[in-house]
ZALUMVO-139692 format. One record per residue (C-alpha): residue number from 0; residue in three letters; chain; x, y, z. Coordinates in pm, 1 decimal, padded with zeros to 6 digits. Layout:
<nodes>
+------+------+-------+----------+----------+----------+
: resi : resn : chain :       c1 :       c2 :       c3 :
+------+------+-------+----------+----------+----------+
:  NUM :  ALA :     A :        X :        Y :        Z :
...
+------+------+-------+----------+----------+----------+
</nodes>
This chain:
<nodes>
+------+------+-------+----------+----------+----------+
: resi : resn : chain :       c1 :       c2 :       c3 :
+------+------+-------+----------+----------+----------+
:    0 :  UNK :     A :  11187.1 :  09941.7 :  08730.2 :
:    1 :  UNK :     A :  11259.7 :  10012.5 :  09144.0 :
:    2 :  UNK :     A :  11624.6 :  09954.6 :  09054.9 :
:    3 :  UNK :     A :  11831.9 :  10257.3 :  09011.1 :
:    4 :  UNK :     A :  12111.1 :  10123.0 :  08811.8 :
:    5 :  UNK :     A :  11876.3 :  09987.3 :  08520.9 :
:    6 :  UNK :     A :  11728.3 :  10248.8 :  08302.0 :
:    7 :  UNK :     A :  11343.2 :  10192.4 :  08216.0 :
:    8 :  UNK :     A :  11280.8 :  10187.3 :  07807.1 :
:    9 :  UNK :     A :  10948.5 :  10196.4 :  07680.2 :
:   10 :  UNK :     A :  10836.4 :  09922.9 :  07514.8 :
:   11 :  UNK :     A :  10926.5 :  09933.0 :  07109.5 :
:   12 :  UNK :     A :  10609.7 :  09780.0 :  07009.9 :
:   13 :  UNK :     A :  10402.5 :  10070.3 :  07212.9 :
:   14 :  UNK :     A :  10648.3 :  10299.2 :  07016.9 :
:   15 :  UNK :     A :  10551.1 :  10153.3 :  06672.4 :
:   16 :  UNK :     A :  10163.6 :  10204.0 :  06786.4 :
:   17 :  UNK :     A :  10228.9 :  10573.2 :  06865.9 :
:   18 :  UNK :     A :  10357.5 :  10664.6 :  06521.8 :
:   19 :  UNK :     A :  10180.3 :  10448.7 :  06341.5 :
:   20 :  UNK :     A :  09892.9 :  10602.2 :  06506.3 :
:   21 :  UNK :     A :  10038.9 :  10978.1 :  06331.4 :
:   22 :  UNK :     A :  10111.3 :  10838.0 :  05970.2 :
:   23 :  UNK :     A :  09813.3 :  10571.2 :  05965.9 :
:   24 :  UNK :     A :  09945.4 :  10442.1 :  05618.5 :
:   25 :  UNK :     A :  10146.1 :  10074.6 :  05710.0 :
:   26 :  UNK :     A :  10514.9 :  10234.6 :  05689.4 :
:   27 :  UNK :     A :  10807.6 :  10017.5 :  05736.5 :
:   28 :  UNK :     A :  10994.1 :  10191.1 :  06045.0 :
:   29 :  UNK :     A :  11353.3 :  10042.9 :  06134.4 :
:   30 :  UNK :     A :  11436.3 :  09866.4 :  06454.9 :
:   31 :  UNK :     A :  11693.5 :  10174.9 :  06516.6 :
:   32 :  UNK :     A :  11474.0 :  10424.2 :  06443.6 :
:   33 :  UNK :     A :  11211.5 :  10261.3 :  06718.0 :
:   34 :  UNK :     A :  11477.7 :  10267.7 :  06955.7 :
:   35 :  UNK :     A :  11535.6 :  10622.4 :  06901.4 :
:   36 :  UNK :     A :  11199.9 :  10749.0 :  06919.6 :
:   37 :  UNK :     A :  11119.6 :  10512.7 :  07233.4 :
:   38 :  UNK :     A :  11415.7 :  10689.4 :  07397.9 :
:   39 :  UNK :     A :  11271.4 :  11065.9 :  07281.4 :
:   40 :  UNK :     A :  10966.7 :  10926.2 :  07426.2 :
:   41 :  UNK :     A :  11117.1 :  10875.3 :  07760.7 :
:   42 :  UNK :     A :  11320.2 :  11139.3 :  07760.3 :
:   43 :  UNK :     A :  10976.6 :  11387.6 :  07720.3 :
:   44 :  UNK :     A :  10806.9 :  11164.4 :  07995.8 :
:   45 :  UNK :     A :  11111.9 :  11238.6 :  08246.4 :
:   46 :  UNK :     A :  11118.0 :  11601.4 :  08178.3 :
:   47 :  UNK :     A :  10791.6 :  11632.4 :  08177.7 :
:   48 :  UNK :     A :  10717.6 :  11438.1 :  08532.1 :
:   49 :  UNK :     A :  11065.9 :  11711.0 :  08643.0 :
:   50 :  UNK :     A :  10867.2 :  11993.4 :  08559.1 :
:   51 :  UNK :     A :  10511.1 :  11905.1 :  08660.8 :
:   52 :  UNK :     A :  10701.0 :  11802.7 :  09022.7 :
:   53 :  UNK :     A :  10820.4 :  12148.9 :  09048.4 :
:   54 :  UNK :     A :  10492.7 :  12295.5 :  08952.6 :
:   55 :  UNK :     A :  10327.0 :  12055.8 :  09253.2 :
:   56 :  UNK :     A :  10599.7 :  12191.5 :  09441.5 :
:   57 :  UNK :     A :  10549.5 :  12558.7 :  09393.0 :
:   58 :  UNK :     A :  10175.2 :  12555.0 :  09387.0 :
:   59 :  UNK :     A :  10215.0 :  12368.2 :  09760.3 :
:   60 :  UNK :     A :  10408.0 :  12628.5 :  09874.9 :
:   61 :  UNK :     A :  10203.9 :  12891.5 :  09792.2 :
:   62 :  UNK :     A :  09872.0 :  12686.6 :  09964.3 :
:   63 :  UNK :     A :  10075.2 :  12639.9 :  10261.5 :
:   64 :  UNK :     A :  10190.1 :  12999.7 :  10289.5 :
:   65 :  UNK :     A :  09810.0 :  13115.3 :  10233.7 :
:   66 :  UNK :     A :  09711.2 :  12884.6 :  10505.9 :
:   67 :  UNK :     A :  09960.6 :  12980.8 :  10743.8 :
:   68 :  UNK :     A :  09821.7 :  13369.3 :  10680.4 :
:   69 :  UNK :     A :  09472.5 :  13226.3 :  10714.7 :
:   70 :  UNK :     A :  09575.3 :  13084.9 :  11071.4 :
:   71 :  UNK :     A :  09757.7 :  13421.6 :  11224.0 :
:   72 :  UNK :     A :  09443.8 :  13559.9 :  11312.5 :
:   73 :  UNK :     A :  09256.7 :  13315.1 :  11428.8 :
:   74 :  UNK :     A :  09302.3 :  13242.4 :  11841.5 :
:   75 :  UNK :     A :  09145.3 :  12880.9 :  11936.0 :
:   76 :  UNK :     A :  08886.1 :  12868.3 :  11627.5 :
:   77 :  UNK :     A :  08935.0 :  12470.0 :  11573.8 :
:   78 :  UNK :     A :  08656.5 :  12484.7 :  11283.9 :
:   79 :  UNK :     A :  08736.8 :  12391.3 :  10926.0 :
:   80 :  UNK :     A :  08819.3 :  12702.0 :  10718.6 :
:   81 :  UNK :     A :  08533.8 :  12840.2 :  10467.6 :
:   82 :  UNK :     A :  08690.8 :  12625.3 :  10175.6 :
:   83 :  UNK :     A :  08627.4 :  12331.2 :  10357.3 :
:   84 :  UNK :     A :  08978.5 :  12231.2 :  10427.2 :
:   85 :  UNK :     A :  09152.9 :  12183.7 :  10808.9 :
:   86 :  UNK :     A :  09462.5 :  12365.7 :  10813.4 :
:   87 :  UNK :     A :  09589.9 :  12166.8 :  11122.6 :
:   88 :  UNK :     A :  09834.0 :  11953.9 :  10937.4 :
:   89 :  UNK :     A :  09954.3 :  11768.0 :  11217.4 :
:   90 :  UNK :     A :  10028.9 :  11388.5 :  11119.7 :
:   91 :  UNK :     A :  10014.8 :  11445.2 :  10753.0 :
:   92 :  UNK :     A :  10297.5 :  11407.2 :  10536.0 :
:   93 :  UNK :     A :  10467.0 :  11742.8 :  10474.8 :
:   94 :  UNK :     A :  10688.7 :  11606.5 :  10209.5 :
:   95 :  UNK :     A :  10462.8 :  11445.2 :  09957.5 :
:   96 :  UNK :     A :  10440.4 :  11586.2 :  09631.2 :
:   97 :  UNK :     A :  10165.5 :  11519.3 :  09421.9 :
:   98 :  UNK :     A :  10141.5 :  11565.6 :  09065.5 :
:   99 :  UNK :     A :  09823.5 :  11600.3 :  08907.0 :
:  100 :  UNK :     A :  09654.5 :  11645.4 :  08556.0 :
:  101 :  UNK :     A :  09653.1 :  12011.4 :  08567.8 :
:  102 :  UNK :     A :  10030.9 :  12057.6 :  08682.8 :
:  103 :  UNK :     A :  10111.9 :  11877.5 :  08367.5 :
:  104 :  UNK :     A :  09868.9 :  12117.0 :  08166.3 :
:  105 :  UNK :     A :  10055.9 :  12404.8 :  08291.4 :
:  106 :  UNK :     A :  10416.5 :  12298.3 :  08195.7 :
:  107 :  UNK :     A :  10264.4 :  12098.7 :  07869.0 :
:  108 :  UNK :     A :  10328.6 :  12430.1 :  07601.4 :
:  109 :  UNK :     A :  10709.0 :  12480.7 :  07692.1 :
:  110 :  UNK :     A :  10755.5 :  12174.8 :  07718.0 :
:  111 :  UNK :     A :  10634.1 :  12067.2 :  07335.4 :
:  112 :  UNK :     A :  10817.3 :  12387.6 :  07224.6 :
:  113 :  UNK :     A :  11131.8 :  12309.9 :  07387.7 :
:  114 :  UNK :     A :  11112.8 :  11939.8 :  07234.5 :
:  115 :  UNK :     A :  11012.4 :  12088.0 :  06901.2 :
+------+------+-------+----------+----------+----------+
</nodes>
């Protein structure tokens, strides 16, 4: 949900498919002990999306220090750099962070070990 006050649960049924989907044999798993796991489940998912953010975050701030040492030499060279990019980053937004696939590769092994 949008709301901040309500906290988002994952859905018990998708919870029941996820372990059933580990122990295929037709086990009888608890209403409580769905609600538990759902709430491990979320709590992985929001530490995961924490630490991917701050990989997105770190890995931007390296690009944009590499492109601002691309640009010091350069005196009225408008063309795109070699990698294909434009550094001028007028009118884009500075603050976005995107997290991709391979930020939440990087952070995946820590993570499972610190939830382990």
């Amino acid at each position: 949900t949008t709301e901040p006050s309500t906290t988002a649960t994952i859905d018990p049924a998708l919870t029941k498919k996820l372990l059933l989907h580990h122990h295929p044999k037709q086990q009888r798993i608890s209403n409580e002990a769905l609600q538990m796991s759902g709430e491990l489940l979320r709590l992985l998912i929001l530490e995961a999306k924490q630490r991917a953010s701050v990989e997105a975050e770190c890995e931007k701030e390296v690009n944009m220090n590499i492109d601002d040492d691309d640009m010091v030499g350069d005196v009225g060279d408008d063309d795109d750099s070699l990698d294909g990019r434009n550094n001028n980053t007028k009118g884009k937004d500075s603050s976005a962070i995107v997290i991709r696939a391979d930020h939440v590769t990087k952070i995946a092994a820590e993570l499972l070990m610190d939830f382990s």
